[in-house]
TORKOL-4160 file (C-alpha; in steps of 0.2 Angstrom, whole numbers, padded with zeros to 4 digits, m for minus):
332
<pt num="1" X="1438" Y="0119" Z="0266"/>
<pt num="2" X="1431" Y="0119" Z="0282"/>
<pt num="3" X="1417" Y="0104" Z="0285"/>
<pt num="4" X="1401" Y="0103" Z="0300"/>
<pt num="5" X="1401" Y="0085" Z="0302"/>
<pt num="6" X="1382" Y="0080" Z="0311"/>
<pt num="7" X="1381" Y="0062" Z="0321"/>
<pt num="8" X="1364" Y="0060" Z="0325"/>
<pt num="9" X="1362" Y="0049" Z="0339"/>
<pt num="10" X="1347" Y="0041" Z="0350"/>
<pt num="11" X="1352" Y="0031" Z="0362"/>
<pt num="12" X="1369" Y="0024" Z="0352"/>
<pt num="13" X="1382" Y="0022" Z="0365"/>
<pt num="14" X="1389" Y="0006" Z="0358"/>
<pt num="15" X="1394" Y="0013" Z="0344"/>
<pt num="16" X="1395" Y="0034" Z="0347"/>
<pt num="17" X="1414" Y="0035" Z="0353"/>
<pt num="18" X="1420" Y="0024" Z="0337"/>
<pt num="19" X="1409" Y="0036" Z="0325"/>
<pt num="20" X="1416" Y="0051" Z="0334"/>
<pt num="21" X="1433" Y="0044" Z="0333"/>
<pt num="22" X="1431" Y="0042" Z="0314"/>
<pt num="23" X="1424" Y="0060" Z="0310"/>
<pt num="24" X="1439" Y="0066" Z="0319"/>
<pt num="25" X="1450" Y="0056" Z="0308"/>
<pt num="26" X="1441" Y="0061" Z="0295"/>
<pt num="27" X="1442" Y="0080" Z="0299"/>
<pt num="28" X="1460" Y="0079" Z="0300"/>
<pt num="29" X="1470" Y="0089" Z="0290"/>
<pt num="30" X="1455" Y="0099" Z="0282"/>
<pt num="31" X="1449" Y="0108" Z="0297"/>
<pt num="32" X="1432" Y="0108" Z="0305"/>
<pt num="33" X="1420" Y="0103" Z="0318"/>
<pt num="34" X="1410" Y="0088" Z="0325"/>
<pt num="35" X="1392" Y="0089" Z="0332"/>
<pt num="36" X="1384" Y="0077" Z="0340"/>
<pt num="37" X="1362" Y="0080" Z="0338"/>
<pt num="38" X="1355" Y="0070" Z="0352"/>
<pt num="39" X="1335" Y="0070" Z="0351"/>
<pt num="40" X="1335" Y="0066" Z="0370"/>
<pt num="41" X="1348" Y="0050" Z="0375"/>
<pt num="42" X="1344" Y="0040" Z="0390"/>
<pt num="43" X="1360" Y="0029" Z="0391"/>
<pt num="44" X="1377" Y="0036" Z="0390"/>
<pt num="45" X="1379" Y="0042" Z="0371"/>
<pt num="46" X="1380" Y="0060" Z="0378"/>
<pt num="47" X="1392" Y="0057" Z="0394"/>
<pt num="48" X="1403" Y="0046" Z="0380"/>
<pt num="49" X="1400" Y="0060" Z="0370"/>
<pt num="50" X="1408" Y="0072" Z="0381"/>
<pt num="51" X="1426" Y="0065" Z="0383"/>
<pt num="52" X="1428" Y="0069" Z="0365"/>
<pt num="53" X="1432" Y="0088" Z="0356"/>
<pt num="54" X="1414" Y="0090" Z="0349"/>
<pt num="55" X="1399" Y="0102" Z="0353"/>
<pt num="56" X="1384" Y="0093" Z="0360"/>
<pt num="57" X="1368" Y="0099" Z="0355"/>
<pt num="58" X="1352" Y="0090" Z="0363"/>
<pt num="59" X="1334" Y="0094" Z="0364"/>
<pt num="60" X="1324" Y="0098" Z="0375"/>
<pt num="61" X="1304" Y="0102" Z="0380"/>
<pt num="62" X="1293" Y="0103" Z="0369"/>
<pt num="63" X="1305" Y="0095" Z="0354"/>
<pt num="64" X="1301" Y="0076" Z="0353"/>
<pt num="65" X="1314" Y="0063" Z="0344"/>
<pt num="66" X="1311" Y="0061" Z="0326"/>
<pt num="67" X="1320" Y="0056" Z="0310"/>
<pt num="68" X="1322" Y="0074" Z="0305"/>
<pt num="69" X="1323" Y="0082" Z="0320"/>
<pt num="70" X="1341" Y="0076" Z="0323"/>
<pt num="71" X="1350" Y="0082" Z="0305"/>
<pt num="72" X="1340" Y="0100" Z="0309"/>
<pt num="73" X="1346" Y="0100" Z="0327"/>
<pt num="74" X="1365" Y="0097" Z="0319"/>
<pt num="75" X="1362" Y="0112" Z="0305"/>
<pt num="76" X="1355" Y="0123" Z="0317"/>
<pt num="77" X="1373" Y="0122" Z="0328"/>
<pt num="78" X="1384" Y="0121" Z="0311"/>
<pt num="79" X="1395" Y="0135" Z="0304"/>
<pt num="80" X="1404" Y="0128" Z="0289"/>
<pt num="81" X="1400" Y="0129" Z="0270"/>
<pt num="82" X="1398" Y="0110" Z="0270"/>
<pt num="83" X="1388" Y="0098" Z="0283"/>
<pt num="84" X="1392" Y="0079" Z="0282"/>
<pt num="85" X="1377" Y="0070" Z="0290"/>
<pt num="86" X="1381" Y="0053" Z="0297"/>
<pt num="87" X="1371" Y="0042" Z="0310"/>
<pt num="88" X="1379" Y="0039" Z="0328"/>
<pt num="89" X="1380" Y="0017" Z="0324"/>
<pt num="90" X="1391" Y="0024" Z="0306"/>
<pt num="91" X="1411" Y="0024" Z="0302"/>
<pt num="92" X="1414" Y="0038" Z="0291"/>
<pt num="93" X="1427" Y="0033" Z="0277"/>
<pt num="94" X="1443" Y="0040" Z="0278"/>
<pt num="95" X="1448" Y="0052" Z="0264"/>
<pt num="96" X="1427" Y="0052" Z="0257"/>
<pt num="97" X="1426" Y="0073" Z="0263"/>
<pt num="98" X="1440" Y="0079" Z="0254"/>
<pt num="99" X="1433" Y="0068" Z="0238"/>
<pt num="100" X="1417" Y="0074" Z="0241"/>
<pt num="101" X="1421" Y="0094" Z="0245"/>
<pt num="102" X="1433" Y="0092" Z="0226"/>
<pt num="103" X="1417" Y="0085" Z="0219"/>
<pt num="104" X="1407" Y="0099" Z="0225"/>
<pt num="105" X="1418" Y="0111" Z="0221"/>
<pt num="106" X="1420" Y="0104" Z="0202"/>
<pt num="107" X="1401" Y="0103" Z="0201"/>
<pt num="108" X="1392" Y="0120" Z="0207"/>
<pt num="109" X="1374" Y="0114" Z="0199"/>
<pt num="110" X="1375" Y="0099" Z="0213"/>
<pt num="111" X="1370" Y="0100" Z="0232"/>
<pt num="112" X="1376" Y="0086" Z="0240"/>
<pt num="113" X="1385" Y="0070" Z="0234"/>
<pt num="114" X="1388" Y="0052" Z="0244"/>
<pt num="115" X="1395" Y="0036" Z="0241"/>
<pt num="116" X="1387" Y="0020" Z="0245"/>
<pt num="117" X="1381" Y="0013" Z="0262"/>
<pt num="118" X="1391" Y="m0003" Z="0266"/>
<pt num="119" X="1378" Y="m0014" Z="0278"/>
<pt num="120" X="1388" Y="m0023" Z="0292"/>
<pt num="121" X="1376" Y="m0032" Z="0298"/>
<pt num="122" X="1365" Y="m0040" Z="0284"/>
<pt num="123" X="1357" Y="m0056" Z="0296"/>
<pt num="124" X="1342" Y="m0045" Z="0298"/>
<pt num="125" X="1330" Y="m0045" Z="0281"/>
<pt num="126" X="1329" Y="m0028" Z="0282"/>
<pt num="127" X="1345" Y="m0025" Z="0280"/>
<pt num="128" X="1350" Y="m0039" Z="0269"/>
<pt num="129" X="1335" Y="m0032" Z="0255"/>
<pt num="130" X="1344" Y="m0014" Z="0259"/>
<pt num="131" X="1362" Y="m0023" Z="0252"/>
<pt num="132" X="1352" Y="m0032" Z="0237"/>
<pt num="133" X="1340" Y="m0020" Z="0230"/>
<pt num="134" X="1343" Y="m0009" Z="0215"/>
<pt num="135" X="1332" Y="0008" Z="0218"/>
<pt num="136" X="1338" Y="0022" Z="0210"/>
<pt num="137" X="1342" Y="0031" Z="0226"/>
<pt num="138" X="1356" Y="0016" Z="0229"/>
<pt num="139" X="1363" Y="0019" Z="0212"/>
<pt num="140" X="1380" Y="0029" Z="0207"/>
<pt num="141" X="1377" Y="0045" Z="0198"/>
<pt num="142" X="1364" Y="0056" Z="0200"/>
<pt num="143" X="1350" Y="0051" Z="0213"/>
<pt num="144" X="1334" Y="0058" Z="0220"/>
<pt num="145" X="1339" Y="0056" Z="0238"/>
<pt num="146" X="1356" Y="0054" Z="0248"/>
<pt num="147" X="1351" Y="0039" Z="0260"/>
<pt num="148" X="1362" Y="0036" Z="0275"/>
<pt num="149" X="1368" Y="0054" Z="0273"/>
<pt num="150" X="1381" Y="0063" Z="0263"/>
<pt num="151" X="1389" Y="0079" Z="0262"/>
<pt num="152" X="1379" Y="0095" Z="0258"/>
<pt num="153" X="1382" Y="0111" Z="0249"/>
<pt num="154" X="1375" Y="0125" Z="0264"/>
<pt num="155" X="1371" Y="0137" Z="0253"/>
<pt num="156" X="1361" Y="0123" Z="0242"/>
<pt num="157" X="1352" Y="0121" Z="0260"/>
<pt num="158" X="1349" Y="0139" Z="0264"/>
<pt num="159" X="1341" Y="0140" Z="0244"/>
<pt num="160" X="1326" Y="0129" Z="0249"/>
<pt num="161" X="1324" Y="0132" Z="0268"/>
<pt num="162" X="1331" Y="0121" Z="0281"/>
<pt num="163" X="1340" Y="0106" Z="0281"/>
<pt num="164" X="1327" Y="0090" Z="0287"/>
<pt num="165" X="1307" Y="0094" Z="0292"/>
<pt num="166" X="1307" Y="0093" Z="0310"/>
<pt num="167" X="1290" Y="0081" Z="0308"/>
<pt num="168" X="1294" Y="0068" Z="0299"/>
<pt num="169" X="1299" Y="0050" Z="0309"/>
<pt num="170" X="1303" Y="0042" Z="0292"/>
<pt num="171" X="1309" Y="0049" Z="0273"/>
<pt num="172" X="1315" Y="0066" Z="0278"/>
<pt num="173" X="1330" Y="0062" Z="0265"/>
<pt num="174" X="1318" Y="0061" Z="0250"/>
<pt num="175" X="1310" Y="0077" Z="0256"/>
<pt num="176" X="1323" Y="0086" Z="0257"/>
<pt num="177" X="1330" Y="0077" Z="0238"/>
<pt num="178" X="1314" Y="0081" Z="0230"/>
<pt num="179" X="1315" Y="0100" Z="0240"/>
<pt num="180" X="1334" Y="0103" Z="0233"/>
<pt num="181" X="1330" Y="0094" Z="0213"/>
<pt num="182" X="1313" Y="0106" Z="0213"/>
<pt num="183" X="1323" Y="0121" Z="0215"/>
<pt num="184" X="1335" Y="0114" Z="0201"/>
<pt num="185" X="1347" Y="0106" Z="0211"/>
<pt num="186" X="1355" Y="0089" Z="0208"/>
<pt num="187" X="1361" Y="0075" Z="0221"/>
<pt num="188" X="1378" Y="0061" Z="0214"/>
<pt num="189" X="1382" Y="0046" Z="0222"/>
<pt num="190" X="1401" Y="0043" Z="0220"/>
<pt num="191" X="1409" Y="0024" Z="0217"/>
<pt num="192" X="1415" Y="0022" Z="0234"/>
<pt num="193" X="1413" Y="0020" Z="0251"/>
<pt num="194" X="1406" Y="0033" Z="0261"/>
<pt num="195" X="1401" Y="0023" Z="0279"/>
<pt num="196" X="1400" Y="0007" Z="0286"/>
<pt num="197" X="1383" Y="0006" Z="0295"/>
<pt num="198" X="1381" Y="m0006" Z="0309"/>
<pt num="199" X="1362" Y="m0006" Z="0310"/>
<pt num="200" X="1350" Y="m0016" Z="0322"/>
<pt num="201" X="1353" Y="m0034" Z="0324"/>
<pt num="202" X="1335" Y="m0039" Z="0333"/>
<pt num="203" X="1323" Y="m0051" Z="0324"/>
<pt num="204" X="1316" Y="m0042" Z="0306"/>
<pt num="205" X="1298" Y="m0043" Z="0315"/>
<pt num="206" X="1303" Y="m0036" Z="0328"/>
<pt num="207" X="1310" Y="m0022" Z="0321"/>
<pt num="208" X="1294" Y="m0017" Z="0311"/>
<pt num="209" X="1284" Y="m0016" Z="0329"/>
<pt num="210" X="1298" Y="m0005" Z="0336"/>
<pt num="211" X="1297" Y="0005" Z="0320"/>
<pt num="212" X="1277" Y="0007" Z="0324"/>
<pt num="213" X="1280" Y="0012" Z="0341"/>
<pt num="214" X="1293" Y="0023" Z="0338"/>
<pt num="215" X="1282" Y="0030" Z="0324"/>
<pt num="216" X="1296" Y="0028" Z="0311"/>
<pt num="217" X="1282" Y="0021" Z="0301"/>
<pt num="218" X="1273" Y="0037" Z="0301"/>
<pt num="219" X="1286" Y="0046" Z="0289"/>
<pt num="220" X="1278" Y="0042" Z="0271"/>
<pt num="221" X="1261" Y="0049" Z="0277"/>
<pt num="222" X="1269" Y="0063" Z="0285"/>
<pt num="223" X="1279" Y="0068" Z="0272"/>
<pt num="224" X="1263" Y="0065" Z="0258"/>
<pt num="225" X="1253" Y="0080" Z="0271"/>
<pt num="226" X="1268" Y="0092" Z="0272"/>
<pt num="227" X="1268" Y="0091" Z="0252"/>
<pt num="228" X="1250" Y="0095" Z="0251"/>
<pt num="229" X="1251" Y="0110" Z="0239"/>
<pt num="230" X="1268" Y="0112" Z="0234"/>
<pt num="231" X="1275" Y="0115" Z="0218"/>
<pt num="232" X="1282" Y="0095" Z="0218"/>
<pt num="233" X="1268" Y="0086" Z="0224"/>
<pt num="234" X="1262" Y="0078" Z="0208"/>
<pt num="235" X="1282" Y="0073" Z="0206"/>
<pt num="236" X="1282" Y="0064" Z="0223"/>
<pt num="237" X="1267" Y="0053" Z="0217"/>
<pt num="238" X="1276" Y="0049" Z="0200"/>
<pt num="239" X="1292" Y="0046" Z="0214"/>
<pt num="240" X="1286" Y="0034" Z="0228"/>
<pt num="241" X="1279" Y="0019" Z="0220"/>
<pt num="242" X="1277" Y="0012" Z="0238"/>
<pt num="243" X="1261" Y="0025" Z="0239"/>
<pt num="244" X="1254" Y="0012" Z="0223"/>
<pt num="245" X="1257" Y="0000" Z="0232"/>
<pt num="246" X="1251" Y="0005" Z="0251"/>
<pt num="247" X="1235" Y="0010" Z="0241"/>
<pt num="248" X="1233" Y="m0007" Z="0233"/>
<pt num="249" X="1235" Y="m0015" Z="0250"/>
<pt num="250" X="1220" Y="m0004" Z="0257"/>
<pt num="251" X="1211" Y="m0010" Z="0242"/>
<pt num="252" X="1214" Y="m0027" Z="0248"/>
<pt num="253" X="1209" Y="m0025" Z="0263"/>
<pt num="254" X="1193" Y="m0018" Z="0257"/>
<pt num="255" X="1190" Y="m0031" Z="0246"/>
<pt num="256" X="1193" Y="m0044" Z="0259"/>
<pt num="257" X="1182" Y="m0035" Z="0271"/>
<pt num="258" X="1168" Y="m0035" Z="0258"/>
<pt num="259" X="1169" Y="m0054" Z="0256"/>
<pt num="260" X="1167" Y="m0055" Z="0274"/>
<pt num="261" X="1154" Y="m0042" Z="0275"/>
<pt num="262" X="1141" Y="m0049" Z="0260"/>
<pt num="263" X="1142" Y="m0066" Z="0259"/>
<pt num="264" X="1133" Y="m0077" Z="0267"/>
<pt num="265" X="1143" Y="m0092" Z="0272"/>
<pt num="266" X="1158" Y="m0083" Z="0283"/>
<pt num="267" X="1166" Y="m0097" Z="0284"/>
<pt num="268" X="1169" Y="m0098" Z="0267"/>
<pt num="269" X="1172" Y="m0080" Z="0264"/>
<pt num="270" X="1187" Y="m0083" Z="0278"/>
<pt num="271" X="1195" Y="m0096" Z="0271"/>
<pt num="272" X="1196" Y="m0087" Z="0253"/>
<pt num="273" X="1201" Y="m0071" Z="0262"/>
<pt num="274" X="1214" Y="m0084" Z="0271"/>
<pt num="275" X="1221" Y="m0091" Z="0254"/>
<pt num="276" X="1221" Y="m0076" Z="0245"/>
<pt num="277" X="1233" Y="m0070" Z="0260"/>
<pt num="278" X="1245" Y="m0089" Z="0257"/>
<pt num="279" X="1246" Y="m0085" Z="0237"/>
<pt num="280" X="1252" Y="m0066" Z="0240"/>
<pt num="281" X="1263" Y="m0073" Z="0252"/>
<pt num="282" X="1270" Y="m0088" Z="0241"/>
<pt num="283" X="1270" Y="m0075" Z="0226"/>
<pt num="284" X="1281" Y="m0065" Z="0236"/>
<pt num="285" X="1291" Y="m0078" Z="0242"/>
<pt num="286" X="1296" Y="m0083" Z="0221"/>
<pt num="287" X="1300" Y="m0066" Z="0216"/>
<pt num="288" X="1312" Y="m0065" Z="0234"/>
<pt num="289" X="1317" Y="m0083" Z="0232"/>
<pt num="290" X="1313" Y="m0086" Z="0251"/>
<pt num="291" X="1299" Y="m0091" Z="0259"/>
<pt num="292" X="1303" Y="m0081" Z="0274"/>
<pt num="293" X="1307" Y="m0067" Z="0266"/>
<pt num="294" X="1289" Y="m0066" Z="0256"/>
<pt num="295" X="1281" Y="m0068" Z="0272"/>
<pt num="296" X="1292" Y="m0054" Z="0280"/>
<pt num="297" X="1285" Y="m0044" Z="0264"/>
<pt num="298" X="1266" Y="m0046" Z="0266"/>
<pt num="299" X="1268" Y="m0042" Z="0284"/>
<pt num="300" X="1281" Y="m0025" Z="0283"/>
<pt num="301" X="1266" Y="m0020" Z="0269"/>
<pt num="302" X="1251" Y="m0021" Z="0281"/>
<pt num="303" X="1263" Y="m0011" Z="0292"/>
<pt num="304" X="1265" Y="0001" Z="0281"/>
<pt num="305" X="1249" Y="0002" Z="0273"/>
<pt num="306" X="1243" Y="0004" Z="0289"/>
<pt num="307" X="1254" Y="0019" Z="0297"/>
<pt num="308" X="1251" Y="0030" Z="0280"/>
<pt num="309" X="1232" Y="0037" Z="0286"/>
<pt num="310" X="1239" Y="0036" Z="0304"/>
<pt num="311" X="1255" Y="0049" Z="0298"/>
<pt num="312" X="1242" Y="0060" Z="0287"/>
<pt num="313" X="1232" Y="0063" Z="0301"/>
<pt num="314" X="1246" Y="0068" Z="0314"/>
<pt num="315" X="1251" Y="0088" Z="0318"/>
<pt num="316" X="1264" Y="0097" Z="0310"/>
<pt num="317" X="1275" Y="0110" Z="0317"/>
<pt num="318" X="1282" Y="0124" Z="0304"/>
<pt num="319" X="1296" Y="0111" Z="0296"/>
<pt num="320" X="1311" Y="0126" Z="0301"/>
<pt num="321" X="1308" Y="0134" Z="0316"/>
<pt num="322" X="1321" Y="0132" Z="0327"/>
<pt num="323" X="1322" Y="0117" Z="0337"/>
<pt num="324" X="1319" Y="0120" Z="0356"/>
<pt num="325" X="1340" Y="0114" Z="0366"/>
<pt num="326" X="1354" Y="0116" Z="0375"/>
<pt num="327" X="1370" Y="0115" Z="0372"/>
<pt num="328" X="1381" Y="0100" Z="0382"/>
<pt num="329" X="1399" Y="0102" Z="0376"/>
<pt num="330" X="1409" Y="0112" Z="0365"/>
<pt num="331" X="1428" Y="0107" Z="0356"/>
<pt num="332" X="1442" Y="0109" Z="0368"/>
């Protein structure tokens, strides 16, 4: 069966031509096509892009890049009964579609099914906790979100509205998980490889203030407002323990400004503010078994902590309207 195969890309041309040259290899023999969802490339991912039998679709005024932008951009172009979403820096695993489309096929109470994310490049701490952490979303089986992308069931897609909420700069998989599991869908994770992901290699730090400039950081408060009022709200509380947790840190912060605030002598209310800080730290560092990475920790939480008011208080556009592009390149 026929298979849509999206690459979202933003600025990836070190990587684009060998992630198009995999979906096409992957594609072989089954039949389909290859979209490559630009949200607005400045380097040469779309002229790369170009030399290749794929349609290009990009965005354009007043569309802005964003997490989930890209996978509806690629939904919006696609025709087939089955969308494989993939990032432009991924090599998609020979033989996983035809696995995956057998799967589907054997299994019509599940949307969308995936394999696990194998992370190239693990010197970042990001990326390194990624490989080491056991959320139930990185498990085999069933799964409340297909991170990293999978293959997707269209009519499961069509049953609860659109593909990804155009909004959204971080968690758009989870909303769409917890959209598909609350119109009784399911999502499996297959024992195999589905991509290899060659993610950022800049300093871990660094890549938390990108992630704030580029608003990546925004996505869990965004997504908390666009589930205001829908039937799974209370369920994505129960989900998303990192909400506890944000919510502890601005308890924190509260605490410690109230030492500051009341008593008298500030320069002991800083340095027990100060050593409260160390012990969180040092605690972190003993359950990571790394100093560095338990300071890594502390800091990626006041990130967090601090982006989740910041991406409740930003504007919405209607999650599926259609996405405002043009159309660069079609297959040859």
């Amino acid at each position: 069966m026929a298979i849509s195969v999206i690459i979202k890309t933003l600025n990836e041309e070190k990587r684009i031509a060998a992630t198009i040259e995999s979906a096409l290899a992957a594609l072989r023999g089954m039949g389909g096509e290859v979209i490559v969802a630009d949200s607005g490339s400045s380097d040469a991912t779309v002229e790369i892009a170009a030399q290749y039998p794929v349609v290009i679709a990009q965005i354009t005024p007043p569309a802005l890049p964003s997490c989930g932008i890209g996978p509806q951009l690629g939904f919006q172009h696609s025709r087939h009964d089955h969308v494989c979403l993939i990032d432009g820096d991924m090599l998609l695993d020979a033989g996983f579609l035809g696995e995956a489309v057998r799967f589907l096929a054997d299994n019509p109470g599940i949307a969308g099914v995936t394999g696990h994310v194998e992370e190239m490049h693990v010197a970042n701490l990001e990326f390194a906790r990624r490989v080491n952490r056991n959320a139930p979303e990185n498990r085999t089986g069933s799964i409340d979100r297909m991170n990293g992308g999978g293959v997707y069931r269209r009519s499961a897609i069509e049953d609860v509205g659109y593909l990804s909420d155009r909004n959204l700069h971080g968690y758009e998989e989870f909303d769409l998980g917890i959209r598909l599991r609350s119109a009784g869908w399911g999502l499996h994770r297959l024992d195999r490889r589905f991509v290899q992901h060659f993610g950022h290699t800049v300093n871990s730090y660094r890549l938390l203030v990108r992630r704030w400039k580029s608003k990546y950081l925004y996505g869990i408060g965004e997504l908390l407002r666009a589930s205001l009022g829908k039937p799974y709200f209370l369920r994505l509380l129960r989900e998303l323990p990192e909400l506890r947790l944000w919510g502890l840190v601005h308890l924190w912060w509260l605490f410690c400004l109230g030492l500051i605030l009341f008593l008298p002598d500030k320069l002991v209310a800083l340095g027990a503010v100060l050593a409260m800080i160390a012990g969180v730290v040092a605690l972190a560092g003993i359950k990571k078994r790394s100093l560095g990475m338990g300071l890594y920790t502390v800091v990626a939480w006041f990130f967090h902590a601090a982006a989740l008011p910041v991406g409740m208080l930003r504007s919405r556009r209607q999650p599926g309207e259609p996405i405002e592009s043009r159309i660069l390149g079609n297959p040859a």
